[in-house]
C-alpha positions in Angstrom: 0.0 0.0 0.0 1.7 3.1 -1.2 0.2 6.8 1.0 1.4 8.8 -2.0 1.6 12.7 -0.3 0.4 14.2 -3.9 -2.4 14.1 -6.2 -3.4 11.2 -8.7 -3.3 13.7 -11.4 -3.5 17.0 -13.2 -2.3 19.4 -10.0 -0.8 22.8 -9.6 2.8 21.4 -8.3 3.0 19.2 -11.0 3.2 15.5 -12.8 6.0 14.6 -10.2 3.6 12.4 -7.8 1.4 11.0 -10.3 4.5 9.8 -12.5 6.2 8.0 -9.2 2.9 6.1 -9.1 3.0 5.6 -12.5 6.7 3.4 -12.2 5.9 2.1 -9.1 2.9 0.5 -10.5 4.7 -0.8 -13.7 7.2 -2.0 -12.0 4.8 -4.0 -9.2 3.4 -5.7 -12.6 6.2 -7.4 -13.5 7.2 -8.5 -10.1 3.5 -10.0 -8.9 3.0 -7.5 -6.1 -0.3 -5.8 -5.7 0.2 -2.6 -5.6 -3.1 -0.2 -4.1 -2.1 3.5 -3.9 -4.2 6.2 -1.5 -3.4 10.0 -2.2 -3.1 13.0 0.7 -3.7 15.5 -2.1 -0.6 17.6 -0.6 -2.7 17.6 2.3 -0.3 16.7 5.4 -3.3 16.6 8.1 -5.0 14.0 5.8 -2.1 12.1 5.6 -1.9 11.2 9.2 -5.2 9.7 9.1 -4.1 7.4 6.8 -2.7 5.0 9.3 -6.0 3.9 9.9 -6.7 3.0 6.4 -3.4 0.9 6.7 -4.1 -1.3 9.4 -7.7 -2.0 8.4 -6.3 -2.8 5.3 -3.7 -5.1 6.4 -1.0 -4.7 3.5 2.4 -6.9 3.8 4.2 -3.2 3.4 3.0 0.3 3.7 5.0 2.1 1.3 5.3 5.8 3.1 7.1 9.5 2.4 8.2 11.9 5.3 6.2 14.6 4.1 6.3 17.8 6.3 7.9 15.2 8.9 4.3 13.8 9.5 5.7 9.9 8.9 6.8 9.7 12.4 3.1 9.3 13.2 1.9 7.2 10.5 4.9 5.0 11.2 4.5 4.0 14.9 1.2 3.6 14.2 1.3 0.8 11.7 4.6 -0.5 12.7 2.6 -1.3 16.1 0.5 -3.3 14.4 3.1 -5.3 13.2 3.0 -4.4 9.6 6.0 -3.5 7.6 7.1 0.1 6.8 8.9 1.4 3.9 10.1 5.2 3.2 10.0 6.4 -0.3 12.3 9.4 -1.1 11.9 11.6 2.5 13.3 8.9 5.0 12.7 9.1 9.2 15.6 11.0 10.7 17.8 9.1 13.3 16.6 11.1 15.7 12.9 9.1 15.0 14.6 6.4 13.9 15.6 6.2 17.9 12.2 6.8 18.8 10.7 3.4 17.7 10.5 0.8 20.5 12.6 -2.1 19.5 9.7 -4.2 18.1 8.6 -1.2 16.0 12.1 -1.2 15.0 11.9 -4.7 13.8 8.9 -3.6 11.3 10.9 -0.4 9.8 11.8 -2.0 6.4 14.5 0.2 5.3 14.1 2.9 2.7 15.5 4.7 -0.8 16.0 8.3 -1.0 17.6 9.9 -3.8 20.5 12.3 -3.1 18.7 15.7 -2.4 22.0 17.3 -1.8 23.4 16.3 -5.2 20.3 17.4 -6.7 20.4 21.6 -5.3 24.1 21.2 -6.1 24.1 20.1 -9.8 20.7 22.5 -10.5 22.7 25.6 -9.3 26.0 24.5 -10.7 24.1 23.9 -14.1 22.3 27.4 -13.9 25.5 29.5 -13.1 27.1 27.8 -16.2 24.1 28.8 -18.3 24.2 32.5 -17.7 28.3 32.3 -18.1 27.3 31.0 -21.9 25.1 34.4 -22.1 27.3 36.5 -20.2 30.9 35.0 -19.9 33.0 38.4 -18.7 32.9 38.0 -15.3 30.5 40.4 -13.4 31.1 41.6 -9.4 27.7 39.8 -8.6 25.3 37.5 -10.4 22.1 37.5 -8.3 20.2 34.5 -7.1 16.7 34.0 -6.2 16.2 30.6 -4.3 12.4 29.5 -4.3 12.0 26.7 -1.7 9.3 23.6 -1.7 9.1 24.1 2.6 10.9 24.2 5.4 10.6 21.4 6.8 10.5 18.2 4.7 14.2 16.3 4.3 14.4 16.9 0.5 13.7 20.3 0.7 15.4 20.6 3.6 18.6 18.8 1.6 18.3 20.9 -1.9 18.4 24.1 -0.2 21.8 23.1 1.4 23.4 22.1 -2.0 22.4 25.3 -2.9 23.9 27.3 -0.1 27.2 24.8 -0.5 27.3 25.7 -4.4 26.9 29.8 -3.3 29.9 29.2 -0.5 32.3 28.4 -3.1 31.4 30.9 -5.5 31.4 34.8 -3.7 30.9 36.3 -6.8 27.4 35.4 -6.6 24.8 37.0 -4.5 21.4 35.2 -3.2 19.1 38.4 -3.2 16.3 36.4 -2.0 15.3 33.0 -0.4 11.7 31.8 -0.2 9.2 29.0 0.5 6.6 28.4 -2.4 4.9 25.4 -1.1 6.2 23.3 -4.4 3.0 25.4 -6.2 3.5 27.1 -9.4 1.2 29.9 -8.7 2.8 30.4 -5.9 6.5 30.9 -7.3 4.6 32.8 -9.8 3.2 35.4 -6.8 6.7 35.4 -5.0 8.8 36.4 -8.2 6.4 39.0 -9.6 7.1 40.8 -6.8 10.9 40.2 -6.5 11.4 41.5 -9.9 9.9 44.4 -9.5 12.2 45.3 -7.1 15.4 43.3 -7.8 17.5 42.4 -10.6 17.7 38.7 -10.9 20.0 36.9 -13.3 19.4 33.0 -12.0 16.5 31.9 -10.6 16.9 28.1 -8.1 13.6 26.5 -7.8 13.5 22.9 -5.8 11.0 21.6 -8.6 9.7 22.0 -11.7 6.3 23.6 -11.1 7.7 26.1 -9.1 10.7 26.8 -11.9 7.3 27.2 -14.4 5.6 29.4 -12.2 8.6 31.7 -11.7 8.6 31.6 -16.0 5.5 33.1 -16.4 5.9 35.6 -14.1 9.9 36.6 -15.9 7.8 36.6 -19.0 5.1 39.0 -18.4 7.1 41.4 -16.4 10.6 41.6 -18.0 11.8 42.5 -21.5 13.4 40.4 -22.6 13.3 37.6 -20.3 16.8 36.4 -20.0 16.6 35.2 -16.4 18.3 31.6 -16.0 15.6 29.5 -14.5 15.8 25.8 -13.4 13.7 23.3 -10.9 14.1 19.5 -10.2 11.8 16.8 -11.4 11.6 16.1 -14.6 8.0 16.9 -15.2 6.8 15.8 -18.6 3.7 18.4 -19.3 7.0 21.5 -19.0 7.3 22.8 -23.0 10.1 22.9 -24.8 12.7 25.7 -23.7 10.5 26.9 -20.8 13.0 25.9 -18.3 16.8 26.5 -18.8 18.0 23.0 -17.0 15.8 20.4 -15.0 17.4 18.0 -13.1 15.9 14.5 -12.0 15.1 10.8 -12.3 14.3 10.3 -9.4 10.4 10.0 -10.2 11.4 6.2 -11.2 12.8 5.4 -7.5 9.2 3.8 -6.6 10.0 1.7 -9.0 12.9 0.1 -7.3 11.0 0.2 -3.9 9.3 -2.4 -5.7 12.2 -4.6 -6.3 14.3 -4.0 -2.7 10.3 -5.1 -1.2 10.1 -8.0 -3.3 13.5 -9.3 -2.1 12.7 -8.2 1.1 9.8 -10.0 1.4 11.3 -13.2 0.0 14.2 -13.2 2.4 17.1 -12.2 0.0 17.3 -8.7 1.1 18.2 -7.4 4.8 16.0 -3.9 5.3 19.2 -1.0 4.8 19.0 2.4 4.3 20.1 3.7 1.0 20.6 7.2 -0.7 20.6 6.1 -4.4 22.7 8.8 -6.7 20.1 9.0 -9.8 19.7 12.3 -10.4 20.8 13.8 -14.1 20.3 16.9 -15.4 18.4 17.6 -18.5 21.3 18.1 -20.8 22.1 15.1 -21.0 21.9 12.6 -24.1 19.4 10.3 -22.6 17.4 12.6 -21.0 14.9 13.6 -24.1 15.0 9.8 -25.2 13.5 9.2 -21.2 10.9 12.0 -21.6 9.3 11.0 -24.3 8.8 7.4 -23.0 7.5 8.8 -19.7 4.7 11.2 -21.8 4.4 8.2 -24.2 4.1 6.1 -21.3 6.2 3.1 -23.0 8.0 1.5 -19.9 6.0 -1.0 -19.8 8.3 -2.1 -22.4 10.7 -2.4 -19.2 10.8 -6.0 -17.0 11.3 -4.4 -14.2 12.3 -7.9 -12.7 15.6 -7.8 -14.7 16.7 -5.7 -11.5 16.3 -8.4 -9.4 20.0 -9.3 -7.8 19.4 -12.7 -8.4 18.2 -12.0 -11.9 20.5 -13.4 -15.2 20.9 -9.7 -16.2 21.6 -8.1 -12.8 20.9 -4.8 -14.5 21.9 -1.5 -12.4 19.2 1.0 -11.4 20.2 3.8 -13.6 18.1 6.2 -16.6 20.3 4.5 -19.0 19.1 0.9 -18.3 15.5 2.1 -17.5 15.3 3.3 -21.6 13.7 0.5 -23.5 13.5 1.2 -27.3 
């Protein structure tokens, strides 16, 4: 059972939620796991009610993300009814980790988050060496604005620092302005208008997609021309071509090898273990176009995900490259 923090579909902070269902659910296919997915809506106080809806349901795993650090909850709950947890991309801290009685403990099943760090890192580096190619003297300041998804969930949490660790090393550039836009695009769009009317903004950081669209529009009706750098993280697949400057991501596909670490789990051939998986790209790559136009084709189910398996004949690596089925 998979408590998906998002929306099933068409929503205003984007395809990101919907797509991780979307692999998860191909991937449980091939691997004979039934898969049954509930959705918060982005709604945190619905989401700890879902623990109820767990243990009536009585799944073999309960598939969870620390959204807005509301997991803590959801997990002692369910773990206390001696059914297996698993955390999908925002992962307990140690500090709840060490909270869990020792036969919770035993039913925390590990979990796979992508490198969030990595991912504010690459975004800014990839930005800055975008607006060098439009603007390569070297200026006193380039300005920054930072639009956060919140303050308080691990990946957001972990983006923003890659950020502020990119800035350190480079003093020539100036963060003008650091906000939370709730991972909405109107939203970003509200915050910048009102930057840019004030400010002079070269690069705009935005920790996803629908925020980095948001903060488009809002460079596009107010400034001529629009030569801001702008860039998020996800990987949506409704962005148009050339509205963002870089996206970086992949990391929508990690349900997909929840599936497989539960599955091997579940037989016995896995030990729970935490692992940060290093899967983010960024979009200007080779593979990256040939990825997004399976994903808004929706063609991996051209994919066995079972060839993952580590006792499978191909013992394939998690990576984009692999995941690409022509």
């Amino acid at each position: 059972m998979f408590l998906n923090p998002g929306h099933p579909a068409d929503n205003p902070t984007g395809h990101f939620w919907p797509n991780v269902n979307y692999f998860m659910q191909e991937a449980a296919r091939d691997l004979n796991i039934n898969l049954r997915t509930i959705y918060a809506n982005r709604n945190h106080i619905l989401m700890k009610s879902f623990a109820d809806e767990v243990i009536k349901a009585k799944p073999d795993f309960a598939v969870i993300v620390n959204e807005k650090g509301v997991a803590i909850q959801l997990v002692k709950k369910i773990t206390a009814k001696k059914i297996n947890v698993f955390m999908l991309l925002n992962d307990l801290s140690d500090e709840e980790l060490d909270s869990l009685t020792a036969e919770q403990r035993v039913y925390y099943s590990g979990s796979l988050i992508p490198n969030n760090y990595d991912a504010g890192f690459k975004l800014a580096e990839q930005l800055y060496k975008s607006y060098q190619l439009i603007s390569p003297r070297e200026q006193s300041k380039v300005t920054v604005l930072a639009l956060h998804g919140d303050a308080t969930s691990p990946a957001s949490i972990e983006r923003k620092q890659g950020l502020d660790d990119f800035l350190a090393l480079h003093p020539n550039i100036q963060l003008v302005d650091s906000t939370v836009a709730n991972w909405s695009k109107q939203h970003a769009f509200e915050k910048v208008k009102g930057v840019i009317k004030r400010k002079n903004i070269d690069i705009i950081w935005a920790a996803n997609d629908a925020m980095a669209c948001g903060a488009t529009a809002a460079v596009r009706n107010y400034l001529r021309p629009p030569i801001t750098r702008i860039g998020g993280i996800n990987w949506d697949n409704d962005i148009p071509e050339d509205r963002l400057t870089v996206s970086v991501g992949g990391h929508v596909t990690l349900g997909a090898y929840a599936m497989v670490m539960i599955k091997e789990i579940s037989e016995g051939k896995r030990q729970p273990e935490r692992i940060k998986h290093s899967i983010f790209q960024h979009s200007n790559i080779k593979a990256y176009k040939a990825f997004m136009s399976a994903l808004q084709q929706k063609r991996f189910n051209q994919c066995n995900f079972a060839d993952f398996l580590s006792d499978s004949d191909t013992k394939r690596t998690f990576s984009i490259d692999n995941l690409i089925c022509e």
